[in-house]
PyMOL Python script that loads the backbone (N, CA, C, O; Angstrom):
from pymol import cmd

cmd.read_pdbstr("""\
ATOM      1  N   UNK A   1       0.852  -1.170   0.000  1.00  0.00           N
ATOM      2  CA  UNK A   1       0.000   0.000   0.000  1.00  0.00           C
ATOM      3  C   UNK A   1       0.898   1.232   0.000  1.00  0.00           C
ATOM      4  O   UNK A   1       1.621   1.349   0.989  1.00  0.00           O
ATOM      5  N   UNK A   2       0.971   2.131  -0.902  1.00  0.00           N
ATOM      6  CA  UNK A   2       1.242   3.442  -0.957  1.00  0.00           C
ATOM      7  C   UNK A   2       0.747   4.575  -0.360  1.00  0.00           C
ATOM      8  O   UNK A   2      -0.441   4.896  -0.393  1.00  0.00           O
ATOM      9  N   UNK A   3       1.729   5.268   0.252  1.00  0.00           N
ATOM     10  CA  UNK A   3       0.776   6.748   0.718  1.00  0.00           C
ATOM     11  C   UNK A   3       0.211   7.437   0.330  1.00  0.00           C
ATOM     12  O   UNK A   3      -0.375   8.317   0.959  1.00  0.00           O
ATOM     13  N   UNK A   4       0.197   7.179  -1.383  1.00  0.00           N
ATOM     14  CA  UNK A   4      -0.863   7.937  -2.286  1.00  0.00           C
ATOM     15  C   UNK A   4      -2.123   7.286  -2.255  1.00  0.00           C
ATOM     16  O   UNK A   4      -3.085   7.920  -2.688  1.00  0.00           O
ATOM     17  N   UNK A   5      -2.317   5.980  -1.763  1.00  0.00           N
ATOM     18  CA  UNK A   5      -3.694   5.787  -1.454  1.00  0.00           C
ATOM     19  C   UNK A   5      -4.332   6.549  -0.331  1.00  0.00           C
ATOM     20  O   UNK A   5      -5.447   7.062  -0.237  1.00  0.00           O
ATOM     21  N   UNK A   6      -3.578   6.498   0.283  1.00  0.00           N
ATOM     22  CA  UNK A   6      -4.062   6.910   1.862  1.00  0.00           C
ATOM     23  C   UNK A   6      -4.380   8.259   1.345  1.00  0.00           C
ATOM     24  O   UNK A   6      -5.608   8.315   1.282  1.00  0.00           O
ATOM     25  N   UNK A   7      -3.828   9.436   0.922  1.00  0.00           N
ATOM     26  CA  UNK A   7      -4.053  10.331   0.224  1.00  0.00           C
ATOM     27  C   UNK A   7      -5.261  10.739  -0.239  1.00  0.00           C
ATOM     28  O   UNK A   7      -6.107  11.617  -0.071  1.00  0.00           O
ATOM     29  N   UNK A   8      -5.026   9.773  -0.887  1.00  0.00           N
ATOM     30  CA  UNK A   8      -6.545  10.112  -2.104  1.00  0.00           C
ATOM     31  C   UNK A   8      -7.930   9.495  -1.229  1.00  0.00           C
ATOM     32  O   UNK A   8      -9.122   9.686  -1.472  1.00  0.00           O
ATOM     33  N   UNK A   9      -7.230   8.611  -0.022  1.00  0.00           N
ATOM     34  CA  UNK A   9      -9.197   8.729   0.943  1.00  0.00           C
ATOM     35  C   UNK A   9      -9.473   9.950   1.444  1.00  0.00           C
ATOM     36  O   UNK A   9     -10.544  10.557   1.420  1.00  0.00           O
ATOM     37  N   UNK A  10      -8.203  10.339   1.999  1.00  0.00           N
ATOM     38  CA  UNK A  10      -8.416  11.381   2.821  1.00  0.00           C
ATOM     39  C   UNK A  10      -8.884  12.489   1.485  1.00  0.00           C
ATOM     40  O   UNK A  10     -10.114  12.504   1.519  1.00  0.00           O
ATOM     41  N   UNK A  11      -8.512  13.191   0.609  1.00  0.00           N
ATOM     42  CA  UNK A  11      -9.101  13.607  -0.247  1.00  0.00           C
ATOM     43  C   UNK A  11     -10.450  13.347  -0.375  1.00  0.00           C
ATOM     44  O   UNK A  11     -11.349  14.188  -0.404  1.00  0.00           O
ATOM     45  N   UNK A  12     -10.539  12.313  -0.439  1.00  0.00           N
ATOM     46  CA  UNK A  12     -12.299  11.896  -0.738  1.00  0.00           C
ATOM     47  C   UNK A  12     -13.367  11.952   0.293  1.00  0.00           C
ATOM     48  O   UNK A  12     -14.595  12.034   0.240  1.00  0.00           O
ATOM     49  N   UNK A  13     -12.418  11.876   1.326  1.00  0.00           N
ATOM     50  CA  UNK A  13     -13.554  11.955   2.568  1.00  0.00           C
ATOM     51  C   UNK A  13     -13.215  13.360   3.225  1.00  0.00           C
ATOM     52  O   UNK A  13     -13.423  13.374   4.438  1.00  0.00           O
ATOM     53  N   UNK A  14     -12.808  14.367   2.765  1.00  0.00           N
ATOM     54  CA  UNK A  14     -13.147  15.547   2.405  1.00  0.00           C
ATOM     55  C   UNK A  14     -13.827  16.295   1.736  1.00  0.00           C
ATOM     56  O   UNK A  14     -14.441  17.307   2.074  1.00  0.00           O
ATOM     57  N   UNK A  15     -13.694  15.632   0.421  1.00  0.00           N
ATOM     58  CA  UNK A  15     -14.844  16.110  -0.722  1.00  0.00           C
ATOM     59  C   UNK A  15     -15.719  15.985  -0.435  1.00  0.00           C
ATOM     60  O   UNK A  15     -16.483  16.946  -0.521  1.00  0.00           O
ATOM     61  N   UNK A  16     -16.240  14.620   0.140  1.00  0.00           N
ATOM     62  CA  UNK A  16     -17.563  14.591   0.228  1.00  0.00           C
ATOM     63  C   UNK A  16     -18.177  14.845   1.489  1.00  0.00           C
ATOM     64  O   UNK A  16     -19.389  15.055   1.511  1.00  0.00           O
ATOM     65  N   UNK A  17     -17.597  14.853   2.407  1.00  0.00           N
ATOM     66  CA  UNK A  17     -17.956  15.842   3.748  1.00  0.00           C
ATOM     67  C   UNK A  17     -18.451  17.348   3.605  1.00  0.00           C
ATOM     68  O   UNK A  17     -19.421  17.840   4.182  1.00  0.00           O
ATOM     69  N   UNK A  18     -17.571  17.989   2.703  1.00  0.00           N
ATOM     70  CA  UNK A  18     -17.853  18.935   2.467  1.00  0.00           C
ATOM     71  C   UNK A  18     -19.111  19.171   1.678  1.00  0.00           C
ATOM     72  O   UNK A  18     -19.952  20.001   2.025  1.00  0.00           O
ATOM     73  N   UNK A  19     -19.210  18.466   0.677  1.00  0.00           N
ATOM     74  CA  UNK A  19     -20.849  18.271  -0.537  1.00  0.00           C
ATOM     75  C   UNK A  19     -21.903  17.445   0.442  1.00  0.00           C
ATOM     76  O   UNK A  19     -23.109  17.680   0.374  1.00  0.00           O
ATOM     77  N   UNK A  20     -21.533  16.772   1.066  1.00  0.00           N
ATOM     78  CA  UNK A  20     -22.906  16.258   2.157  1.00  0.00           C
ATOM     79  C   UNK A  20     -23.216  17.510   3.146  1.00  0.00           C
ATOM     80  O   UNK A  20     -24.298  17.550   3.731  1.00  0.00           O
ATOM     81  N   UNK A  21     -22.075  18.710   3.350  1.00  0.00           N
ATOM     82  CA  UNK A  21     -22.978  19.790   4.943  1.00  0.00           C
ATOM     83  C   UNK A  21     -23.802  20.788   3.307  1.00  0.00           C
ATOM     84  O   UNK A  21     -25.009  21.025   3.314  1.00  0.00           O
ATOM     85  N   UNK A  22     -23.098  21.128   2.363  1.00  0.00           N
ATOM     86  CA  UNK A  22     -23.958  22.026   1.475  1.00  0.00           C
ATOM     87  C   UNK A  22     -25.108  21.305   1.059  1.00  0.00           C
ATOM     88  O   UNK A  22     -26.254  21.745   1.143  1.00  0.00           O
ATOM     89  N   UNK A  23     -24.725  19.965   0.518  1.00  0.00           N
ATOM     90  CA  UNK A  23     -26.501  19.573   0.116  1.00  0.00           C
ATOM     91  C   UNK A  23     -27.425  19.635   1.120  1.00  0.00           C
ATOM     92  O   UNK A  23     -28.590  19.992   0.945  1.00  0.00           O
ATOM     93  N   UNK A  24     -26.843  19.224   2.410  1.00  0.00           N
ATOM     94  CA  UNK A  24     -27.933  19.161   3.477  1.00  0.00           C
ATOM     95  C   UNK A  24     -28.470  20.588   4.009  1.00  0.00           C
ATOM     96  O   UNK A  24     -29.625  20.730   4.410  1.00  0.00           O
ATOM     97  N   UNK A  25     -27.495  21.657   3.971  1.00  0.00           N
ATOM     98  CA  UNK A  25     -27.887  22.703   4.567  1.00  0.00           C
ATOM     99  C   UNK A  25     -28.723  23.290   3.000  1.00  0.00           C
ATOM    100  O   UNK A  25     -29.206  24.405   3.197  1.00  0.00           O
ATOM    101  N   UNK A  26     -28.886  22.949   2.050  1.00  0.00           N
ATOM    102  CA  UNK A  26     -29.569  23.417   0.658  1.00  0.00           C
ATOM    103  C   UNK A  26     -30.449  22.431   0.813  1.00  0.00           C
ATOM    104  O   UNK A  26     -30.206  21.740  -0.176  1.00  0.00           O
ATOM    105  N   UNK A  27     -31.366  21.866   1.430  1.00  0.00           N
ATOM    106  CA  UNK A  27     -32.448  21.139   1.883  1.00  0.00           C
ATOM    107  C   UNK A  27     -32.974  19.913   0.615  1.00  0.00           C
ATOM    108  O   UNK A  27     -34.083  19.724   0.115  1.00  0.00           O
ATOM    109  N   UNK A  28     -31.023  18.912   0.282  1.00  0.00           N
ATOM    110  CA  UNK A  28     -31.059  17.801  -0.943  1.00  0.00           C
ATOM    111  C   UNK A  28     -30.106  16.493   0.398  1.00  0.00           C
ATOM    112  O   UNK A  28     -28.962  16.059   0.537  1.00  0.00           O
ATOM    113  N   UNK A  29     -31.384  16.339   1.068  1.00  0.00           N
ATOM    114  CA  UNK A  29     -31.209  14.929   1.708  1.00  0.00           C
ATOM    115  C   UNK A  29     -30.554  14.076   1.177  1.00  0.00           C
ATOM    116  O   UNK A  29     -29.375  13.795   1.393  1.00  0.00           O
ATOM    117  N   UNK A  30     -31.454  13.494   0.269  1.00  0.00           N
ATOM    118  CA  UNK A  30     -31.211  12.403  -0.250  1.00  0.00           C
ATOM    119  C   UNK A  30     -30.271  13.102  -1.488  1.00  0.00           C
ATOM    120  O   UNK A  30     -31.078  12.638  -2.294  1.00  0.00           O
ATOM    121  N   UNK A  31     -29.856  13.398  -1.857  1.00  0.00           N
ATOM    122  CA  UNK A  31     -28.581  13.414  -2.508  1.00  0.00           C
ATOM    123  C   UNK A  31     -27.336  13.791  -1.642  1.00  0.00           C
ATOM    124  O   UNK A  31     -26.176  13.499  -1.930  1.00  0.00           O
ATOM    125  N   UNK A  32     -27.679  14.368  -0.721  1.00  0.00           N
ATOM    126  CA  UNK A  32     -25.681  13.976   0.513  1.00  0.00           C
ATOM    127  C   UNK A  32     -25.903  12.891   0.687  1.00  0.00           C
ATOM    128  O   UNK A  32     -24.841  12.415   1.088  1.00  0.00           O
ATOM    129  N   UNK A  33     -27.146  11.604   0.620  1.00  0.00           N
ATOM    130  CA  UNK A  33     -26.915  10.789   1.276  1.00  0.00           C
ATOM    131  C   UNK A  33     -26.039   9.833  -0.060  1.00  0.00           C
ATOM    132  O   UNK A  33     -25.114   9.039   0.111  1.00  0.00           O
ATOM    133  N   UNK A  34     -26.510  10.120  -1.005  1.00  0.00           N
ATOM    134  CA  UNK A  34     -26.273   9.237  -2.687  1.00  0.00           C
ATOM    135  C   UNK A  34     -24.617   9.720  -2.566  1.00  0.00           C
ATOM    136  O   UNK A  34     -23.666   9.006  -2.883  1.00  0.00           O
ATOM    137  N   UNK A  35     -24.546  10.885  -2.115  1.00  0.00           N
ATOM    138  CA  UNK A  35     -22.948  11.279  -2.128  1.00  0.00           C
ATOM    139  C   UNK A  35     -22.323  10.676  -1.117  1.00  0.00           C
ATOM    140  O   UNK A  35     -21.491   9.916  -1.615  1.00  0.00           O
ATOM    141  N   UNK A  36     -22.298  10.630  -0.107  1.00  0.00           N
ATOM    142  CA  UNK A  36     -21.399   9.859   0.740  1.00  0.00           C
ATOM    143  C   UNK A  36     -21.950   8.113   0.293  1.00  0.00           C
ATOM    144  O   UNK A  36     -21.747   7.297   1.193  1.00  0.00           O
ATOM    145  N   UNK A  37     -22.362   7.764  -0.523  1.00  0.00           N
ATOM    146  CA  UNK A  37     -22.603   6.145  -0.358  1.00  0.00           C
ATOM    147  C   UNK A  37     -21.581   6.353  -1.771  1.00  0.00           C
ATOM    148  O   UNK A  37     -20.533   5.750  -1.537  1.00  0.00           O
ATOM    149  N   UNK A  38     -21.549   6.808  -2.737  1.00  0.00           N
ATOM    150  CA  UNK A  38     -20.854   7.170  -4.164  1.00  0.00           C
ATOM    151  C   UNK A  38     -19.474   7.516  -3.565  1.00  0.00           C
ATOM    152  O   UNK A  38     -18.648   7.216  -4.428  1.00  0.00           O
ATOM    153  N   UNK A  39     -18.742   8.100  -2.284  1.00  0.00           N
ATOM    154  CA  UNK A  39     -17.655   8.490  -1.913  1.00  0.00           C
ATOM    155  C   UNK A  39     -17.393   6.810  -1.131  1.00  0.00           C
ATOM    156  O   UNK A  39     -16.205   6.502  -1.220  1.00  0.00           O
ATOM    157  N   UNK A  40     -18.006   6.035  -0.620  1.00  0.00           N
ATOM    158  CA  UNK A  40     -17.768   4.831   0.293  1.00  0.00           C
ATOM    159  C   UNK A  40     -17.547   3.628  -0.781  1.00  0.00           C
ATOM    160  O   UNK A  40     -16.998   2.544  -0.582  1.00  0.00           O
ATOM    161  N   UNK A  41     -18.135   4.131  -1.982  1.00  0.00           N
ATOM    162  CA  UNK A  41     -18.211   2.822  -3.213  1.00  0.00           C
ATOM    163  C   UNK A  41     -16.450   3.384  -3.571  1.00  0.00           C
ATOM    164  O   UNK A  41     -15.565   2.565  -3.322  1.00  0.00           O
ATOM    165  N   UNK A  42     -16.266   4.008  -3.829  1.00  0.00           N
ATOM    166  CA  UNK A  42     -15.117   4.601  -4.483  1.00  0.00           C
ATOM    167  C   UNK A  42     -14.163   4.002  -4.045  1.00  0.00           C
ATOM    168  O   UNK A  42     -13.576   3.113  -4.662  1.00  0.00           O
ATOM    169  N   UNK A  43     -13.785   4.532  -2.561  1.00  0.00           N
ATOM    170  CA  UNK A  43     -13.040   3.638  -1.129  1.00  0.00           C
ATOM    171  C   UNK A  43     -12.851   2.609  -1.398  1.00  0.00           C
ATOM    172  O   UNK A  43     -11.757   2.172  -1.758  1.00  0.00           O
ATOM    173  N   UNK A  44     -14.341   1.693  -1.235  1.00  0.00           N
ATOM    174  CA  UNK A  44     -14.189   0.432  -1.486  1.00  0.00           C
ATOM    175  C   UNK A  44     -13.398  -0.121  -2.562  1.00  0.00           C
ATOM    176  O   UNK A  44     -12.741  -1.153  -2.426  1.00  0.00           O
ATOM    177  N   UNK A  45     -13.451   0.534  -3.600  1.00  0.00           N
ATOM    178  CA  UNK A  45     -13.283   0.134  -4.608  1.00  0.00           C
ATOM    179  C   UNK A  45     -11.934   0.010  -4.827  1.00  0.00           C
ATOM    180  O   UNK A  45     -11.515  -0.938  -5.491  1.00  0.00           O
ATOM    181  N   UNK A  46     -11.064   0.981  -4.282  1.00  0.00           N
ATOM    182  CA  UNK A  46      -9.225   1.212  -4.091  1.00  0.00           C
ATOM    183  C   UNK A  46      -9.185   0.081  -2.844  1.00  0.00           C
ATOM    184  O   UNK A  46      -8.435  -0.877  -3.028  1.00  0.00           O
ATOM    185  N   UNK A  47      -9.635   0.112  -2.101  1.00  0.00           N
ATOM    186  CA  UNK A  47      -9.017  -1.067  -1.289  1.00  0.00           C
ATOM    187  C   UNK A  47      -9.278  -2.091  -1.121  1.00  0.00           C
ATOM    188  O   UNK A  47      -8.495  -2.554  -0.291  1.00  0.00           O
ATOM    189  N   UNK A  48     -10.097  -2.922  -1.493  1.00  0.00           N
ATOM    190  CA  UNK A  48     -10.286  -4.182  -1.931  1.00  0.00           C
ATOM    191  C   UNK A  48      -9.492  -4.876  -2.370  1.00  0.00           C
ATOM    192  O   UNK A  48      -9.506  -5.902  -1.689  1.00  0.00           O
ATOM    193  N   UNK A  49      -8.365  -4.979  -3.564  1.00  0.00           N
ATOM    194  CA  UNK A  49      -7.357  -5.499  -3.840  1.00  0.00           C
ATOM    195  C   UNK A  49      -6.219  -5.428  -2.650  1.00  0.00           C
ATOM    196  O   UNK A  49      -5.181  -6.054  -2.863  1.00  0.00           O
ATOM    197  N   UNK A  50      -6.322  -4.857  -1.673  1.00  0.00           N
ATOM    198  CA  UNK A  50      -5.766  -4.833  -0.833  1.00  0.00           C
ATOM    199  C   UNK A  50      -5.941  -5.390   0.180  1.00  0.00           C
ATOM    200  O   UNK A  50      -4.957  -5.569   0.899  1.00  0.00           O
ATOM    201  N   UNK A  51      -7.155  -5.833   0.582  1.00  0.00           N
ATOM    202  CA  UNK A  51      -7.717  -6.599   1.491  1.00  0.00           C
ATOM    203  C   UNK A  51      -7.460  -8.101   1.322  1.00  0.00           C
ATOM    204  O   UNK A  51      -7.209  -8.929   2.198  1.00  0.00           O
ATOM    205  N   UNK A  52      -7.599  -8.293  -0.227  1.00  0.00           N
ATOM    206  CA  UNK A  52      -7.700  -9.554  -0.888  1.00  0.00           C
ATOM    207  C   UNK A  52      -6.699  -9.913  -0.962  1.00  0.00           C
ATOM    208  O   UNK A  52      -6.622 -11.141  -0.996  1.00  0.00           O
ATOM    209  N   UNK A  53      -5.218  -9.053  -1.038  1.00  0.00           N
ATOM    210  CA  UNK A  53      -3.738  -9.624  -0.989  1.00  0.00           C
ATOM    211  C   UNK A  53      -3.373  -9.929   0.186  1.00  0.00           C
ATOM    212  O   UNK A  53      -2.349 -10.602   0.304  1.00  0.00           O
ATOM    213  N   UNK A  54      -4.021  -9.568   1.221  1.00  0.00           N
ATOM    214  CA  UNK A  54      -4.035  -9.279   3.001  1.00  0.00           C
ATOM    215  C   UNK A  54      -4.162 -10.844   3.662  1.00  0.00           C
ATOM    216  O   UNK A  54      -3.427 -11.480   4.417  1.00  0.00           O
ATOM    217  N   UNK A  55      -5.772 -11.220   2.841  1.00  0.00           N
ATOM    218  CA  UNK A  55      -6.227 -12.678   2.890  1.00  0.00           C
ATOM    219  C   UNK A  55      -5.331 -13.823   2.359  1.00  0.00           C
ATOM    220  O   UNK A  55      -4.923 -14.842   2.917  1.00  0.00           O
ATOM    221  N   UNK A  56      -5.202 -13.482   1.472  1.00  0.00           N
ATOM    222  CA  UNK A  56      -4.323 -14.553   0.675  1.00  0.00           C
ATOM    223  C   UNK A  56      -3.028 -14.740   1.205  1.00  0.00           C
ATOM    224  O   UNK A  56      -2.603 -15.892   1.289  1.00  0.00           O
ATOM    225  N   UNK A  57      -2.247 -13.670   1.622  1.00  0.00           N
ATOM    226  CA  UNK A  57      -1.338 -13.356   2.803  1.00  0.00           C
ATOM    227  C   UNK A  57      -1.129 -14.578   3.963  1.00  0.00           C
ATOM    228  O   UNK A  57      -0.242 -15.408   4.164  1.00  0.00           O
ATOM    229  N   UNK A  58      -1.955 -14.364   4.384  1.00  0.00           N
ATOM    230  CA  UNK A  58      -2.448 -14.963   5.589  1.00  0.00           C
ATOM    231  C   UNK A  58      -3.175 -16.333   5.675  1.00  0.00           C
ATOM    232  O   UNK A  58      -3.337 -16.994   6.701  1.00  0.00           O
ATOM    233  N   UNK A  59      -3.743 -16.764   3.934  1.00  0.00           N
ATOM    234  CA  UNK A  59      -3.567 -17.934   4.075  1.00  0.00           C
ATOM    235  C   UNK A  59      -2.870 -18.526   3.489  1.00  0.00           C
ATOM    236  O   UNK A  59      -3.086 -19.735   3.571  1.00  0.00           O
ATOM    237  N   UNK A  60      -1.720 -18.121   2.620  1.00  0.00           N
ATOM    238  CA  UNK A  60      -0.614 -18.846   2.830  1.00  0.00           C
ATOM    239  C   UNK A  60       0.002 -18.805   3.783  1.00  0.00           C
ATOM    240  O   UNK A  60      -0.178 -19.963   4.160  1.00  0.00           O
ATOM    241  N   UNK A  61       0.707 -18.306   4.619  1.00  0.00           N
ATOM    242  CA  UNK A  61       0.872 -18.227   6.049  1.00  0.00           C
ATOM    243  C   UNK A  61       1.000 -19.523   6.873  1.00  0.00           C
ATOM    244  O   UNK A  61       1.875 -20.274   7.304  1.00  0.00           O
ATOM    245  N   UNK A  62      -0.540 -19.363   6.859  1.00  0.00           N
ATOM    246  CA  UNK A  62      -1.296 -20.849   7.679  1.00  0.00           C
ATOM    247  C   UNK A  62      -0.928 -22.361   6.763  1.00  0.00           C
ATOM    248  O   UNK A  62      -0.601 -23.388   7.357  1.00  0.00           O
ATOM    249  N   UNK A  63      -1.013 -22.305   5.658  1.00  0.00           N
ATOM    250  CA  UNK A  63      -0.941 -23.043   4.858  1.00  0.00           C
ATOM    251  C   UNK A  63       0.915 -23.549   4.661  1.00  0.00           C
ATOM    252  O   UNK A  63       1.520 -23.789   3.617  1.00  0.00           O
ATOM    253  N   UNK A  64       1.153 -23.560   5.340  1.00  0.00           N
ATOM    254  CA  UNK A  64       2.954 -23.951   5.296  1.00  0.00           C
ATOM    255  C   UNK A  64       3.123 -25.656   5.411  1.00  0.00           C
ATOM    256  O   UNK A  64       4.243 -26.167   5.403  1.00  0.00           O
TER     257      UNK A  64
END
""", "prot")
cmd.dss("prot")
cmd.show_as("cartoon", "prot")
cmd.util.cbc("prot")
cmd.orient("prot")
């Protein structure tokens, strides 16, 4: 894992912190909510291969 991932969450969970207090205080609920689930898919989406090398990791590991 690179620190440019880490980076780019923190980026993202800025962006969209910031677009979830304006939509909400501009009275668009349900779109801060579509935005922070669209900012959590994203996330997901960068670290998953990372999780999955984590697992596999670990069961080779066990697997000796």
């Amino acid at each position: 894992m690179t620190i440019n991932l880490i980076f780019r969450i923190g980026a993202v969970g800025i962006l969209v912190s910031v677009l979830c207090q304006v939509l909400k205080h501009s009275g668009r609920e349900e779109q801060a909510f579509l935005t922070s689930l669209a900012g959590l898919v994203l996330v997901l989406y960068w670290v998953v291969p990372y999780i999955y090398e984590l697992f596999e990791t670990i069961r080779d590991l066990f697997a000796l």
